[in-house]
C-alpha positions, 0 to 999 in steps of 0.5 A: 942552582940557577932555576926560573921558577916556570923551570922550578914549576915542573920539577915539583909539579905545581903550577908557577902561579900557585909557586908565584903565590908562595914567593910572594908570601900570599899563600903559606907553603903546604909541607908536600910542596916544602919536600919537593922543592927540598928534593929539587934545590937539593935543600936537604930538608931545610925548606921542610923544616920552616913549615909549621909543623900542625898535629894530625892528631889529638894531643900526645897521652902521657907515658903513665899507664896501668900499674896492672891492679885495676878493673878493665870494663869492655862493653859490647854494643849491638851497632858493633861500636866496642868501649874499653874502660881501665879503673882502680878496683875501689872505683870500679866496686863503688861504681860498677854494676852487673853480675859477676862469674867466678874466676878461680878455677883454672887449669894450671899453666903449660906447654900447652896452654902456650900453644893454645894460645899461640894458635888463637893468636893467629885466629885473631889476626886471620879475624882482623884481615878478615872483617876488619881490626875493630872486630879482633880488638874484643877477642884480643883484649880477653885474651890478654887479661886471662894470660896475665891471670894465668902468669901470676900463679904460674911456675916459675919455669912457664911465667915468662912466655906467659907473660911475653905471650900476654905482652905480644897480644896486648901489642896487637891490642894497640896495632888494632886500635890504630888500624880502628882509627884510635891513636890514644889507645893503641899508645895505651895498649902499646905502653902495656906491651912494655910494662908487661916486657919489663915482667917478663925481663923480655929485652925483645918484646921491650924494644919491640913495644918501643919500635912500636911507639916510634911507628905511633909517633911516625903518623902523627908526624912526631919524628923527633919522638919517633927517631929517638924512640926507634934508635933505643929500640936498636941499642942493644945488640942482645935484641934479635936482629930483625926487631931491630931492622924493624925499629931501624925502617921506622927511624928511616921513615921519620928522617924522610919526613924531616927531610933528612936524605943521608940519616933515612939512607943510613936507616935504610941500610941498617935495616935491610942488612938487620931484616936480611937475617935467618928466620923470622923474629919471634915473641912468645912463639909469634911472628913478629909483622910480616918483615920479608926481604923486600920489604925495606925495599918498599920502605925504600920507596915510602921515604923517597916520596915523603922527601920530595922524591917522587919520580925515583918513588914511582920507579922503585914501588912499581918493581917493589909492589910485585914482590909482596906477598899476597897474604900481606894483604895489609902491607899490600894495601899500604904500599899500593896507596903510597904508589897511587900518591907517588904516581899522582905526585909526579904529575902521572894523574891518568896513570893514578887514577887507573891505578886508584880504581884498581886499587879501590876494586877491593874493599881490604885497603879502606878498611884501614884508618891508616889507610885512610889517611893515605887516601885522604891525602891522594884526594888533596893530591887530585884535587889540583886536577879537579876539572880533568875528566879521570879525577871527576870520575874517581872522586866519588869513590875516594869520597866513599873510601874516605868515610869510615866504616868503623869508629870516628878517628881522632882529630 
């Protein structure tokens, strides 16, 4: 392809000097600048791949985890800040102090029991979009020690969907601690999640928790952990079909990030014909999250900004954003900042900017460190129109948008 670099400048929607810079070798080329030139040459990911790659997060914890005999200690502050702590039960003996309540007496497990819990997992979540994942995180972790308590005296008839229950809940545990802003620990209750699945010979909740995995990799931009981790989680074909769509969306998004167009295409295709199934996924009675038909569609639209693609990104999350429901109102939020980014990308920054108004009008989407994320990168996005009058307006409230309400996220 035969490009000047002024025409080069308006297809990826930089400035020539700025590209001059780079050719020249006075600036180091951003990622987001990589993916669109890829996206423009039709590179196929090869610009992306010599940018250094730099964490975005602290460093990966190791897969060990809890072998289950140990203490967990959760203390409570007045000022809302929550510490979770797992120790050996000598360490906690020697160390521990406080009173204690008897723990022994318990009805024996059922049906039930099973649905009890199933409907206060519901609470849980309606608590988490309600005020915010962080108030959930305590209310869930209880909820996941008593149902492995209860697993280990029950018959051998209700054990399992005990066990997946707990497995279920203990997932969440970690999608919460995520959405707090805390990546270690939402590995930790994740890696739970499937030590538990492995008690309960549960092939679902066991790649379920490993597409899970793949999605904590995705946003620290380990795609080549993310990609493996989401195609063993489609590897049995016994897995129900839309836990594997599930893992087949994650596999896509991290090909985009790797600049890979025809395996994210691919993904996509599996996970559109996977989620296109009869009937939601359960586990332990629970819906898995919100995986409705048109969702691979704004999954779609993701991908095709995180390769560069902006302009086919716009058009297809501004059909696709129409068609969520509002009760996804986490999924909504997430969506809606991509499609504020892709409009920005594409050099639309009047259009993002009303759009990040809108957007910011309801306080649901920041209350997300994911989220956050999203919108700290719009404001690295805006910065290069700094001195235009809509983006002067709008920085105070993204500045605002960016401060977390809840724990300090990792670094």
């Amino acid at each position: 392809m035969d490009l000047s670099l002024a025409e080069l400048a308006k297809l990826v929607h930089y400035d020539k000097s700025y590209l001059s810079k780079i050719e020249n070798g006075f600036k180091a080329a951003s990622i987001d600048v990589a993916r669109r030139c890829d996206a423009a040459l039709g590179a196929d990911g090869a610009l992306a791949a010599l940018v250094p790659h730099t964490a975005t997060i602290g460093a990966w914890p190791a897969d060990g985890w809890s072998n289950g005999d140990d203490v967990w200690t959760l203390s409570l502050a007045r000022d809302g800040m929550n510490q979770f702590t797992s120790a050996n039960s000598r360490a906690a003996v020697t160390s521990g102090t406080g009173f204690g309540i008897p723990y022994r007496d318990i009805a024996a497990a059922g049906e039930e029991t099973l649905s009890v819990f199933q409907s206060l997992f519901h609470e849980c979540v309606r608590m988490s979009d309600v005020v915010g994942a962080n108030a959930a995180i305590p209310t869930v972790i209880a909820q996941v020690h008593i149902l492995r308590n209860l697993a280990a005296t029950a018959s051998s008839a209700v054990r399992p969907a005990l066990l997946v229950l707990a497995g279920r809940y203990a997932e969440y545990a970690g999608w919460t601690a995520q959405e707090a802003g805390d990546d270690r620990a939402a590995l930790w209750w994740t890696n739970l999640s499937a030590t538990i699945a492995a008690q309960a010979a549960s092939v679902d909740l066991a790649a379920f928790t490993c597409a899970r995995r793949a999605e904590i990799a995705l946003y620290r931009e380990d795609t080549v952990q993310s990609i493996a981790l989401a195609r063993k989680a489609q590897e049995n074909p016994g897995v129900q079909p839309r836990i594997r769509g599930f893992a087949a969306l994650r596999e896509a998004q991290a090909h985009a990030l790797s600049g890979d167009y025809d395996e994210c295409g691919r993904a996509l295709d599996r996970a559109t014909a996977m989620l296109g199934t009869d009937g939601p996924a359960m586990l332990g009675g629970l819906p898995v999250p919100p995986l409705g038909p048109r969702i691979p569609g704004s999954v779609t639209g993701w991908c095709m900004h995180d390769l560069g693609r902006v302009r086919e990104a716009t058009t297809i999350l501004d059909q696709e954003i129409n068609f969520i429901p509002k009760s996804y109102r986490h999924a909504a939020g997430r969506y809606r900042v991509r499609r504020v980014l892709a409009h920005a990308a594409s050099g639309e920054v009047d259009h993002a900017c009303t759009l990040a108004h809108d957007l910011l009008d309801s306080p649901e989407p920041v209350r997300s460190a994911v989220i956050r994320r999203d919108v700290r990168d719009l404001a690295r996005t805006l910065a290069r129109w700094h001195t235009h009058r809509p983006v002067r307006e709008l920085y105070p409230r993204l500045t605002a948008a960016m401060r977390s309400p809840a724990a300090p996220e990792n670094s």
